[in-house]
C-alpha positions as CSV (number, residue, x, y, z in Angstrom):
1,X,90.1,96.9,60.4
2,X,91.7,93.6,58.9
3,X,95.2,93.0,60.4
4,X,94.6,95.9,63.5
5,X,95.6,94.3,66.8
6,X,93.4,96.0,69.1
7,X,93.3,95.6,72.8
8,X,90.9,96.3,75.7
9,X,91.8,99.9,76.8
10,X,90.6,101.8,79.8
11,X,88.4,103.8,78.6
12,X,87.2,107.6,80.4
13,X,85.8,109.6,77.6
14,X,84.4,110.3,74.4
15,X,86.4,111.6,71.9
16,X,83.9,114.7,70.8
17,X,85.4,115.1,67.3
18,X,84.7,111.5,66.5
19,X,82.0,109.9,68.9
20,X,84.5,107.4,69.8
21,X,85.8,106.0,73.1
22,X,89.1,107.1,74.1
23,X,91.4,107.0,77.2
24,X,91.9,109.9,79.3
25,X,95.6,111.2,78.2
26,X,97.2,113.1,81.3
27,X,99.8,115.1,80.3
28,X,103.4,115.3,82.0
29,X,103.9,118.9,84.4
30,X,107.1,120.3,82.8
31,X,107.3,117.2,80.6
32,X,109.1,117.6,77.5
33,X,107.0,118.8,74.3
34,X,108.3,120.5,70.7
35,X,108.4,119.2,66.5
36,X,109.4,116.2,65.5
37,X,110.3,114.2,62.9
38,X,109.5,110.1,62.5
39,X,111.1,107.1,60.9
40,X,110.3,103.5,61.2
41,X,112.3,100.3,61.9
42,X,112.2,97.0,63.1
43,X,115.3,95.1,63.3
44,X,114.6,92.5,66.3
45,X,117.3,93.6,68.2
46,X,117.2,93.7,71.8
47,X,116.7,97.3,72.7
48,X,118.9,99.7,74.7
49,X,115.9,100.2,77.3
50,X,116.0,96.3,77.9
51,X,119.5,96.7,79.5
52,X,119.7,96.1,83.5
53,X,122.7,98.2,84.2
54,X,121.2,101.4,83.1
55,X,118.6,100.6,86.0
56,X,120.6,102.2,88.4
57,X,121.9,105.4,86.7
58,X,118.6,106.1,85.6
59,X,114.8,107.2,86.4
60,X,112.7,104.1,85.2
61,X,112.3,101.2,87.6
62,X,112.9,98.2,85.2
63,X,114.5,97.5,82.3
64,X,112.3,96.9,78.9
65,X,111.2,93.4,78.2
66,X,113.2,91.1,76.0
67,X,112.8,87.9,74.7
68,X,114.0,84.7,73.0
69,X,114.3,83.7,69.6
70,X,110.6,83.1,69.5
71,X,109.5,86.9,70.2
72,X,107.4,85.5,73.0
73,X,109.6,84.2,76.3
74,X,110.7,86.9,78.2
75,X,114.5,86.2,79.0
76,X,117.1,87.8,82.1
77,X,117.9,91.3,80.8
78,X,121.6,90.5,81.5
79,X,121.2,88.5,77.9
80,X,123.6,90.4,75.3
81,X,121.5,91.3,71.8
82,X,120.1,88.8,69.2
83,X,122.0,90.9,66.8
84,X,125.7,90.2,68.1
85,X,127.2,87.2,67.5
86,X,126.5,85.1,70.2
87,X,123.2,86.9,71.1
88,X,120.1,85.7,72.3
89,X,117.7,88.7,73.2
90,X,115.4,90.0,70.7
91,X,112.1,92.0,70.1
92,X,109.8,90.9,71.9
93,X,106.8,90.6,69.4
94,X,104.0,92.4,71.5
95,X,106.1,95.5,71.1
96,X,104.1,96.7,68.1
97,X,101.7,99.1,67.6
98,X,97.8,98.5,67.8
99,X,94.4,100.8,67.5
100,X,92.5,101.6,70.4
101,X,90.0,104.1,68.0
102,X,90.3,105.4,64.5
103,X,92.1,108.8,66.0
104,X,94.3,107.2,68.2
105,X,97.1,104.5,68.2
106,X,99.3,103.1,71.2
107,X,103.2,101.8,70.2
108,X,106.9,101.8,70.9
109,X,109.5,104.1,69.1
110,X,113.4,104.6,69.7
111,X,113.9,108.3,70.0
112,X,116.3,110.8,70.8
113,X,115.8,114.3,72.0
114,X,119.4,115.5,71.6
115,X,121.0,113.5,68.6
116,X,122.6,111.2,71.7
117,X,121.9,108.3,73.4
118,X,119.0,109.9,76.0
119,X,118.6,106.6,78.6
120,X,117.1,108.8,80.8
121,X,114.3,108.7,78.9
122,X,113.9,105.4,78.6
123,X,110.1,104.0,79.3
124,X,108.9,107.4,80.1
125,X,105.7,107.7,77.1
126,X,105.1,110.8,74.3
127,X,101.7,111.5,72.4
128,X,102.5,112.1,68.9
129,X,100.1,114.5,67.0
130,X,100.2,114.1,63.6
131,X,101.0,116.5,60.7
132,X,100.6,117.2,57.4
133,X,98.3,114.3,55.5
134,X,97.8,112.6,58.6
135,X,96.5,115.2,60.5
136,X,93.9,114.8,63.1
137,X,95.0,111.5,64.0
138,X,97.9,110.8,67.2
139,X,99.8,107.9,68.2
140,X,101.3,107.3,72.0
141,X,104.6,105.9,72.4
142,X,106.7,104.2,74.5
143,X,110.4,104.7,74.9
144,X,111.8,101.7,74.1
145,X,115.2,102.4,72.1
146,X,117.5,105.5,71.7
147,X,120.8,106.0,70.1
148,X,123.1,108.0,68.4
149,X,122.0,107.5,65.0
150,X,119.1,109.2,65.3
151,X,118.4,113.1,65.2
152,X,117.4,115.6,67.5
153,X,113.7,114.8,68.4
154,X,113.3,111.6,66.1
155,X,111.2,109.2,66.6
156,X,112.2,106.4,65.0
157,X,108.8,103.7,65.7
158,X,108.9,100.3,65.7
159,X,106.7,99.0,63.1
160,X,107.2,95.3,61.6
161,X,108.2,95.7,58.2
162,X,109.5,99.4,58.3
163,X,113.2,98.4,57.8
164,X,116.0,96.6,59.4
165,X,118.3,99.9,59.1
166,X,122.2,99.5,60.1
167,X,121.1,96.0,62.6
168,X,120.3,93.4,59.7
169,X,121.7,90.4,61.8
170,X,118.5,90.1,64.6
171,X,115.8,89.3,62.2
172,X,118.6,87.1,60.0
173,X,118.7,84.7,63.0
174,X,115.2,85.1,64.7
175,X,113.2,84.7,61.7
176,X,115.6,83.6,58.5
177,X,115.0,87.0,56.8
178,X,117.1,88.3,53.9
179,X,119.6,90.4,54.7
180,X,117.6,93.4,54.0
181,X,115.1,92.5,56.3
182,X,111.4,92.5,54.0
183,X,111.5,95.1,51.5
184,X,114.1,97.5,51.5
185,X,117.1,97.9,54.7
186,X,115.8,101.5,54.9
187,X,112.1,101.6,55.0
188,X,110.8,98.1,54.6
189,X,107.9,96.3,52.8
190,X,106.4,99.0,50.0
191,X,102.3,97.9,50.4
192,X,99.9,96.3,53.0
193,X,100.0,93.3,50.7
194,X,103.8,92.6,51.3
195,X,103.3,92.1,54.8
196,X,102.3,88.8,54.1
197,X,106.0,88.0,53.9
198,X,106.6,89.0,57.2
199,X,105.8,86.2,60.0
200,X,102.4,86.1,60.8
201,X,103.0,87.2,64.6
202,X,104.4,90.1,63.2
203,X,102.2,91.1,60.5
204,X,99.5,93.3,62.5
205,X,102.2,96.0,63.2
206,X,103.2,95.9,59.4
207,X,99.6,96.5,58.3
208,X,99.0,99.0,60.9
209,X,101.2,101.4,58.9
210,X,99.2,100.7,55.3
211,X,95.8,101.1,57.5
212,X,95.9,103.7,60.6
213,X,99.1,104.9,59.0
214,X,97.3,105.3,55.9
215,X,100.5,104.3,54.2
216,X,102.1,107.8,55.0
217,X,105.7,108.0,55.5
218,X,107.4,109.4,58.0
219,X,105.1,112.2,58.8
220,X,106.3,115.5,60.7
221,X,104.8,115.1,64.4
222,X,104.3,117.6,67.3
223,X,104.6,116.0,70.7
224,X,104.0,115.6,74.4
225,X,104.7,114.1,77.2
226,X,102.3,112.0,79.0
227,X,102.1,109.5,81.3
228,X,102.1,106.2,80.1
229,X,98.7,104.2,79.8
230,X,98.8,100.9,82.2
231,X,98.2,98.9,78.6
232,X,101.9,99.7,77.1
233,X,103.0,99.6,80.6
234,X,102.3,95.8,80.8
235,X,103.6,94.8,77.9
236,X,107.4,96.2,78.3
237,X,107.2,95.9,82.3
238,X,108.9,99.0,82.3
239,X,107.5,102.2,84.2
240,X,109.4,105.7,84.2
């Protein structure tokens, strides 16, 4: 379990494959549900959940969490992007993944559903079943990002270490990284024991993907819409 961050979850049930603990996952009535594909990044920019004006033109209440340079603060959402210029909203540093049993993860992903930017998704939470060699084990997300880069039902999750992609500027200036972020631009640190390079705030997330991720990547995914768990909830402030 070395470098999990795990939390105190609200626990309802007993997983009966596994004997384990687990939270009581309600799925969404009509909700959206299908295949998917996953990526990873994490390039400390602000996300495009964490933008105020979209408030208003779409379904979730608040915009996601940002913060300053030091991952932790939480700063006014009116803040333009650690990874423009004159930025100063970043990441904040909470918003990576952690355990709550050996089946089941909680995190944050960017997705889209069409290939486009889908705001109205923002904040609203998936549960990610796992294919191929990871099968058996699920991960729920948080919307936190979106965009046109990605594909039709991608979900690109935010994992410390997995890549700064085409935004190489927000870890440059929050945490003096190379210009390819740690490891490569386009998938990040290559073993658990590079994830010592990252900052040691971030390093959980990054060792999440050697440990629960089994060092799998980019596995095929089926998903679901749930509603979100009060624990990711608190840590974005944002509810769909």
């Amino acid at each position: 379990m070395k470098g999990f961050v795990v939390l105190l979850i609200t626990v309802a049930f007993f997983d009966a494959s596994t004997g384990e603990p687990s939270p009581e996952i309600i799925p969404v009535e009509g909700g959206l549900s299908g295949d998917g594909i996953t990526t990873r990044y994490w390039d400390c920019c602000k996300p495009s959940c964490g933008w105020a004006d979209l408030v208003n033109n779409t379904r979730f209440k608040t915009p996601v969490h940002t913060c300053a340079i030091d991952g932790i603060e939480i700063i006014d959402p009116q803040q333009q992007s650690g990874c423009a210029d004159v930025g100063a909203a970043y990441t904040c540093s909470n918003q990576q993944p952690f355990v709550v049993n050996s089946t089941l993860a909680y995190g944050f992903s960017a997705v889209s559903f069409t290939g486009g930017e889908d705001y109205h998704m923002c904040c609203s939470c998936m549960l990610l079943n796992f294919q191929g060699q990871l099968s058996g084990k699920k991960m729920l997300v948080q919307i936190t990002n979106t965009g046109s880069p990605l594909a039709v039902n991608q979900f690109d999750i935010e994992l410390p270490g997995g890549g700064v992609g085409i935004y190489p500027h927000g870890c440059m200036k929050q945490w003096n990284a190379s210009e390819t972020g740690w490891g490569d631009t386009f998938g990040g640190v290559h073993s658990d024991a590079e994830c010592s390079e990252l900052p040691a705030v971030l390093q959980p997330g990054c060792h999440f993907r050697f440990q629960f991720m089994e060092g799998v990547s980019n596995p095929p995914v089926t998903f679901q819409q749930v509603q979100c768990p009060r624990e990711l909830v608190a840590i974005t402030g944002c509810e769909y």
